[in-house]
N, C-alpha and C positions, 0 to 999 in steps of 0.2 A: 808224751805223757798225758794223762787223761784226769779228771776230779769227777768225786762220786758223791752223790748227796744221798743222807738217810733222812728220812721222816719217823721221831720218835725222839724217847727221851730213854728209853729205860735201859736193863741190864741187856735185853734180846739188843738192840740198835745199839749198847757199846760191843757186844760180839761181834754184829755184823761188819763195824765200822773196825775192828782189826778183823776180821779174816778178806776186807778189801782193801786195807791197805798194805797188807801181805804181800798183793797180786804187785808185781816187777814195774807193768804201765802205767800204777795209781800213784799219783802223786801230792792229791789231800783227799780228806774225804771230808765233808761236813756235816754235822750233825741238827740238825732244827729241832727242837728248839736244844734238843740234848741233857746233860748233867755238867755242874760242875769237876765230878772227875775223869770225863772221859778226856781234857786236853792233855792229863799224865800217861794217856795213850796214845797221845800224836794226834789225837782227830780235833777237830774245828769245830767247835757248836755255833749256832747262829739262832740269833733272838728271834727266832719267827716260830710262831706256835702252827702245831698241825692241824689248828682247823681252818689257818688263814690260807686257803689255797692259791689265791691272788699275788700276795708276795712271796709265795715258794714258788709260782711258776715263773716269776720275774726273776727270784735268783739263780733257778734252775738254768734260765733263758741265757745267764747271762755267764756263769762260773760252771757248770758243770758237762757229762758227757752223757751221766744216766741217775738215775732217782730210784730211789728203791726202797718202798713203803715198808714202814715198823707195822704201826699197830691197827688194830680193827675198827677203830673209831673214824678213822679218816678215810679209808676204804667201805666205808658205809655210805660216807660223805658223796662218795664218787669222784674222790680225789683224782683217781685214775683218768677216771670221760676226762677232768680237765688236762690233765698234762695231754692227752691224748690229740685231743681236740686242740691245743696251743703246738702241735708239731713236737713234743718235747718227748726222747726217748725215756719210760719209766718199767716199773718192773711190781707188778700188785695187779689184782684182780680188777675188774669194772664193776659197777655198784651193783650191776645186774647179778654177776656170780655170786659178788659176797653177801650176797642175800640169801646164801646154804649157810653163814652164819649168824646174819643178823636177823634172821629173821627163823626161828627152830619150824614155824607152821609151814614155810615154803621150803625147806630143811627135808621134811617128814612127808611131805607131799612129791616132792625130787626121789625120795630112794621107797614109795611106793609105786611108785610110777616106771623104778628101772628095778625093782624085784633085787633093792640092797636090802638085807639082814638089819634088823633092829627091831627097837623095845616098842610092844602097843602105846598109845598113846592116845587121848583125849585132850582136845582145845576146849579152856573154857573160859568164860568171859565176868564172872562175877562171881563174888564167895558165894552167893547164896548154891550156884550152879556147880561150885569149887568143891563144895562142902557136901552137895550130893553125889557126885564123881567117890568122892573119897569114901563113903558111906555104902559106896558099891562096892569097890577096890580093896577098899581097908591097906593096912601096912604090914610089910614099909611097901612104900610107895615114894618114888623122884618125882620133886616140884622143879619145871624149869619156869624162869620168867622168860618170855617170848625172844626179847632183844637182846642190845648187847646189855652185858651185867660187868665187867671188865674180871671175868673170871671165878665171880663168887657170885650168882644169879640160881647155884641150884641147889637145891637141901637134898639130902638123901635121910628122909624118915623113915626111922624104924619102927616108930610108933603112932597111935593116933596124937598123942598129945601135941611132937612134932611136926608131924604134918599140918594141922589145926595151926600154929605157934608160925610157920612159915608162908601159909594161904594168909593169916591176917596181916603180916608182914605186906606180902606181896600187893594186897588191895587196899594197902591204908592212904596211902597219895592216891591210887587210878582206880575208882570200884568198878571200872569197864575194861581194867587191865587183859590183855591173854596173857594166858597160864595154861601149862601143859602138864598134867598128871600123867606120870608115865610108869611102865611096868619096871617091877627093882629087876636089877641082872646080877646075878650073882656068877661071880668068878674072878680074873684077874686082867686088871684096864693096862692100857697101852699105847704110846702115842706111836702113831703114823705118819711121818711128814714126807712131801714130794716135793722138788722145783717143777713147772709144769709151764708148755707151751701149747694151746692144745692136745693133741694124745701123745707129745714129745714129753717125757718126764726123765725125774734122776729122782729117785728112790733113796733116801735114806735109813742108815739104819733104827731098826726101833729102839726107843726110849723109853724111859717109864719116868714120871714125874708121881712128888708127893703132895697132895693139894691139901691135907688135913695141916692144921698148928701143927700140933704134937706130937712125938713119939707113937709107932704103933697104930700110928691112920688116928687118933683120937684127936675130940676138939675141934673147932669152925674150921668151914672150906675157906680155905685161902687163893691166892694168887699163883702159887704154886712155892715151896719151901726148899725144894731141890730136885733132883734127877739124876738121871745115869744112862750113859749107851754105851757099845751095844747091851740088851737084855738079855742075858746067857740063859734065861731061865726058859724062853721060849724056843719050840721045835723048828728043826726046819719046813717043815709043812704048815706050821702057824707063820711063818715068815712068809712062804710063799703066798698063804693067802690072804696076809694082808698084802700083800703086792699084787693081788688078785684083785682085790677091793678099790685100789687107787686105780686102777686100770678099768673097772667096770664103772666107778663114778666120772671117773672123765671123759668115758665114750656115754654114758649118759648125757653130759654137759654136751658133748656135739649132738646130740640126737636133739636137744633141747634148744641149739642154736645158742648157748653159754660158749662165747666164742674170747677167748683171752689167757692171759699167763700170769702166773704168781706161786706162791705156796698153799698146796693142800693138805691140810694138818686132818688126820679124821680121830678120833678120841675111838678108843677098840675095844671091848670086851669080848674075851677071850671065855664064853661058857662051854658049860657041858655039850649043849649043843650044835657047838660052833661060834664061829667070830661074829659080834652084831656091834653096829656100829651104836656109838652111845653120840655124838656130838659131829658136825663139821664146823672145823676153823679155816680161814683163807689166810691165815697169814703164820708166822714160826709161833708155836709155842714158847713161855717163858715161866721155867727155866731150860726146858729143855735144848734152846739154841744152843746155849752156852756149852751143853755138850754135843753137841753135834758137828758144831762147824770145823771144832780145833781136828776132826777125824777128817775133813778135807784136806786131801793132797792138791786136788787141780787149783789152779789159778783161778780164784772164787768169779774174780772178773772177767776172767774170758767164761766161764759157766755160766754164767746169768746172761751175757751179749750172743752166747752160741744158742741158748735156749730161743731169746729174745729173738735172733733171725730163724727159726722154725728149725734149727738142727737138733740131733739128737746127743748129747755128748754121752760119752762113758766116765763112771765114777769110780774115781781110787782113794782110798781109804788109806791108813796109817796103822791097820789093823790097832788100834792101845784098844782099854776102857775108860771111861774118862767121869766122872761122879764132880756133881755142883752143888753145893753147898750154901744159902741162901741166906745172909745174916738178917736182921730184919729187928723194928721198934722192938724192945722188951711189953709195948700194951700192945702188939700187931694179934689182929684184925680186929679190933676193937678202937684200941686209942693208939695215934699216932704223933700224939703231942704230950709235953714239951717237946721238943727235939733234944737230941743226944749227943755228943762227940765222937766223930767217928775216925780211927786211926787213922794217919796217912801210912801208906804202903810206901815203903823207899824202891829203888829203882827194880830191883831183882823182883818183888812180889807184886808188880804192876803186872808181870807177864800172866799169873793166875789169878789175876783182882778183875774183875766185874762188876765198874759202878752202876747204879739206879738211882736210887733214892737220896744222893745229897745234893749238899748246898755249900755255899761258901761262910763260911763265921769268920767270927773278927780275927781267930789263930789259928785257921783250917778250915776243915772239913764238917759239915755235921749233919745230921740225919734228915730229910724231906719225907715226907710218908710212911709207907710199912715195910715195903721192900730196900731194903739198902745197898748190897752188893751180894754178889756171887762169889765164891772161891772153889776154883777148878783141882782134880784131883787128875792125877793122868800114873795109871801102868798096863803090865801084862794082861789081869785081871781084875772083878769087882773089888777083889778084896783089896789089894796092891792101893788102887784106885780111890776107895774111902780112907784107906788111912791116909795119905797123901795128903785129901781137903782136905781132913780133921785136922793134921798137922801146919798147914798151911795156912787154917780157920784160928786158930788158937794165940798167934799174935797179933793178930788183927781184927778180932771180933769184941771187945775189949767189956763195953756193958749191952751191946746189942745182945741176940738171942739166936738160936738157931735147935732145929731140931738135931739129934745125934745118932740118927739111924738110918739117914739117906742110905739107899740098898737093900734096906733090912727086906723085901720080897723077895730077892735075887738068894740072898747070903741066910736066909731060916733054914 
């Protein structure tokens, strides 16, 4: 029997930490720094925060068999060189790679260089220079801020006013901030995610997340509010070529001497023109995880160790659809306080419950941040699969908030 450590706290790293403790040879898994409700999943949290790389390599050293990074903050960090560097088996990119997401100008620079599909774009380094960019372009016009932003870093203006209203944002702390004015895409986005060990990859199916608040894409970009796979809506030749796409960026990476393994998440728009890449991520999207993994058959922990010694493994699927449902603060993305109460889930609703964002109160559970938990929907298809969360969201969501048309692209 073997123990597995996550780095992470949120809804993606309580997924991950059930679909490895699923696997027959895992026998704990632990969570750093974690949630307090991931222990009503069986998994172990441990007070060590993810940017203390020092006492995760010491617990790794000492309790585990493999480590296996959540989020993009720590992976920036180069969390990876160290485990690497301490002899310790981990499973995340090296700060070298994950600089396709932390960094959009080395990002933009990577997929001109390998002749990837994407939106023009302009670096610029000061409003006054922001502000003339924009005055060229006009709107809409995509503001991204250069680094990481933890998922709300990009305004999509359709106007001059918001563009203007997100450039002053963007240079009020940094007036030598980069910022990337980029060209709008119009058509319908799409996540792409890969397990990847060099050019040895597994492909999973695509997903579509909703990053707006509200109903109907309307209201501030968020964290992401929910999701769904597979996306029935897309053709098989759209599939194939985003499976084209994750194959062309990571023979890039070896032509680049980007040498390592992790997840390649590429954010996709699907125009008139063809597929252009709008974003690269190194690590699982969230919410998206939360449906993806439950569509694994293999033995999540032998997939990651076979990737990990340079194999190629094949991937089986459960054919369902599976639709998440993201409950979240009633002030989310604005205000995340007071905190809230947040249901306990009795034993049966644990298996679709996806904690994030709580904490322990004096008689339970209660809300930490914006995102709170997930609730999983599983049938034949999208439709089966929304009702399901919605039904499953509805005991359990009690004053939190959620939007009520997760699928609505798929199901118009």
């Amino acid at each position: 029997m073997v123990n597995v450590l996550i780095v992470g706290s949120g809804a993606r790293e309580s997924a991950l930490g059930k679909a490895f403790l699923a696997a027959p040879e895992v026998d704990q898994v632990f969570v750093a720094p974690g949630n307090a409700g991931m222990p009503l999943l069986g998994l172990t949290t441990v007070p060590v925060t993810e940017n203390d790389q020092a006492s995760l390599i010491e617990f790794a050293r000492q309790h585990v068999s493999l480590t296996f990074i959540g989020p993009e903050a720590p992976l920036a960090a180069g969390i990876v060189d160290a485990f690497s560097q301490a002899g310790l088996a981990v499973f995340g990119p090296t700060q070298q790679i994950a600089q396709l997401e932390s960094s959009k100008e080395f990002a933009k620079a990577f997929m001109a260089r390998h002749q990837l599909p994407t939106a023009q774009a302009t670096l610029v380094h000061s409003l006054q220079e922001a502000q003339a960019q924009l005055a060229k372009v006009g709107a809409p016009v995509v503001i991204k801020e250069n680094g990481l932003a933890a998922g709300k870093g990009v305004t999509v203006a359709l106007d001059p006013a918001t563009a203007n209203a997100a450039l002053a944002k963007a240079y009020a702390d940094n007036p030598y901030a980069a910022v990337l004015l980029e060209e709008y895409l119009s058509g319908e986005e799409v996540s792409v995610m890969a397990l990847f060990n060099g050019m040895s990859r597994v492909i999973l199916p695509l997903s579509q997340d909703h990053k707006r608040r509200f109903d109907h894409d309307e209201g501030p970009n968020t964290g992401g509010m929910g999701a769904y796979s597979p996306a029935p809506q897309f053709s098989q030749a759209q599939r194939d070529q985003a499976r084209a796409l994750v194959d062309q960026t990571l023979a890039g990476m070896t032509v680049d001497g980007l040498y390592g393994c992790g997840v390649l998440y590429i954010g996709l728009m699907f125009t008139a023109a063809g597929p252009k890449i709008l974003e690269y991520n190194l690590r699982f999207g969230d919410p998206e995880t939360q449906v993806l993994l439950p569509q694994i058959q293999d033995d999540f922990y032998q997939l990651i160790m076979a990737l990990l010694a340079g194999k190629q493994p094949r991937l089986h699927l459960d054919g369902q659809t599976y639709c998440g449902v993201v409950a979240v603060h009633p002030g989310y993305p604005a205000v995340t306080r007071p905190s809230v109460a947040v249901v306990l889930p009795d034993e049966r609703q644990r298996t679709w419950w996806v904690p994030a964002g709580v904490v322990r109160g004096t008689d339970g559970l209660k809300s930490s941040g914006g995102r709170i938990f997930t609730v999983i929907g599983a049938g034949a298809d999208l439709a089966a699969a929304q009702a399901e969360a919605y039904a499953r969201m509805t005991p359990l969501q009690g004053t939190l908030a959620c939007r009520s048309d997760i699928g609505w692209h798929a199901l118009a």
